[in-house]
N, C-alpha and C positions, 0 to 999 in steps of 0.2 A: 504494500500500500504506500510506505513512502516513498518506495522509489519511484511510482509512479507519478505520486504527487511531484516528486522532483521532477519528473521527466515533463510534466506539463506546464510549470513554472517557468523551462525553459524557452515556451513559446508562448509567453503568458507575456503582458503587460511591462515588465521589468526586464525581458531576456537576454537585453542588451548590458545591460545592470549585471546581470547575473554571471552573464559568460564572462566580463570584467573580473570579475571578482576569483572567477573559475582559472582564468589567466591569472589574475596575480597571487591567485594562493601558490601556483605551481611556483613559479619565481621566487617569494619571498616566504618561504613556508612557515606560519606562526607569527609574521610579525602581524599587528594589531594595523598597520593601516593599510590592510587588503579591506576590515571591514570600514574603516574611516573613507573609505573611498567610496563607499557606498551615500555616505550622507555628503560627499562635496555635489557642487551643480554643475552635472553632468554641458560639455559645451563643445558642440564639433562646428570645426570653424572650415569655412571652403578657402581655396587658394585665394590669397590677397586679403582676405579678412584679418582684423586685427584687433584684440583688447586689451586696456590695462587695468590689472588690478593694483590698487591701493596697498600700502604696507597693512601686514596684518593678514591677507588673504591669502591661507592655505591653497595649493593649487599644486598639480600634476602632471603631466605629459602623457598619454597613452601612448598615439601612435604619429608617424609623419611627421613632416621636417618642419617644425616651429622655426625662429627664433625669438629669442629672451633677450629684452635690452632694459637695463636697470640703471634705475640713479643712483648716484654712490648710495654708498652703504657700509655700514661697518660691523653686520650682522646678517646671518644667515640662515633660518633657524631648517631645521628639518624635521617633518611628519608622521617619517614612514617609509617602508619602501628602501631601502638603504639600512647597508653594514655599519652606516657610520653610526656614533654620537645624536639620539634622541631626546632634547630636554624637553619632557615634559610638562613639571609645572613652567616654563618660561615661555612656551609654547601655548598653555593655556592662556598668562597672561598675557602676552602679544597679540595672538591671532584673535580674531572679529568673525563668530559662530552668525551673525546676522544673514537671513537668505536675502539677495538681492539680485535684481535680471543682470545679465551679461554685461558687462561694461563695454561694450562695442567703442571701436574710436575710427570711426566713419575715414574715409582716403577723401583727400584734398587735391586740388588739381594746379599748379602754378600756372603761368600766365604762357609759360615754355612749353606746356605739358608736361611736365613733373607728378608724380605721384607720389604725395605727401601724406603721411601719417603722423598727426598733432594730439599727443596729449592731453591732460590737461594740466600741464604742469610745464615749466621750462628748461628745466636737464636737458632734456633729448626730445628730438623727434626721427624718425623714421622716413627715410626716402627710398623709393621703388624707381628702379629706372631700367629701362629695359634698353640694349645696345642694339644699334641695328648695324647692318655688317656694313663694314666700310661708312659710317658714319660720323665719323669725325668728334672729337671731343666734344664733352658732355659737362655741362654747367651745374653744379652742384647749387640748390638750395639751402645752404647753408651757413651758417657764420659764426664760427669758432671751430673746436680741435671736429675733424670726422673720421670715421673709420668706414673702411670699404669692405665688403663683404660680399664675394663671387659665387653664386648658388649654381653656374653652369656656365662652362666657358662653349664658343662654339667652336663647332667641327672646322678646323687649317685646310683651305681646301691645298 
């Protein structure tokens, strides 16, 4: 009988939830935020999409090529999921349990075409720019230190 109920759960309402969970028990066997993973807000993001969470906001990687760009910091806490170093109570007090919608941060358009991604904060913002072949230099939106960051170089003919 339970197995059966397990075996319907899987195609029940949560499945997606579930098989999560089924994946990171294999991975991380016994630690506690296979099931913490269960109560973060679940968020699949399509190519180009982008959000920031706030300091304080637990959060995860499942699958596919994110990037993470953070403002200084002098503190890193960890949840779960990982050999390292778990502070708990530090973790309680820092991180912010409140549910709230996605923090999406919409892409902006420069005057050049630029694809800008603006915070809300002024550390950093994020520029998307896409090279077209034999295009000739590319104007950066930006003003102060930048880093570049190549996700796919093209094929030399």
């Amino acid at each position: 009988m339970q197995r059966a109920a397990a075996g319907s759960a899987l195609n029940g309402p949560f499945a997606r939830e579930l098989q999560t969970v089924r994946e990171l028990s294999g991975h991380y066997p016994g630690d506690p935020g296979v099931q913490v993973a269960l109560m973060l807000n679940r968020v699949s993001l399509a190519p180009g999409q982008a959000l920031c969470l706030p300091a304080g906001q637990l959060h995860a990687y499942l699958s596919g090529l994110g990037i993470e760009v953070m403002a200084s910091s002098d503190n890193v806490l960890r949840g779960g999921l990982t050999p390292k170093h778990v502070d708990v109570p530090e973790l309680m007090r820092i991180c912010s349990f409140s549910p709230t919608p996605p923090p999406m941060v919409p892409e902006q358009w420069t005057d050049a075409g630029q694809e800008l991604y603006r915070p809300p904060f002024a550390e950093f913002q994020l520029q998307r720019i896409e090279l077209q072949p034999n295009g000739g230099p590319v104007a950066l939106a930006q003003h102060g230190p930048v880093i570049v960051l190549a996700v796919e170089l093209p094929a030399v003919p």
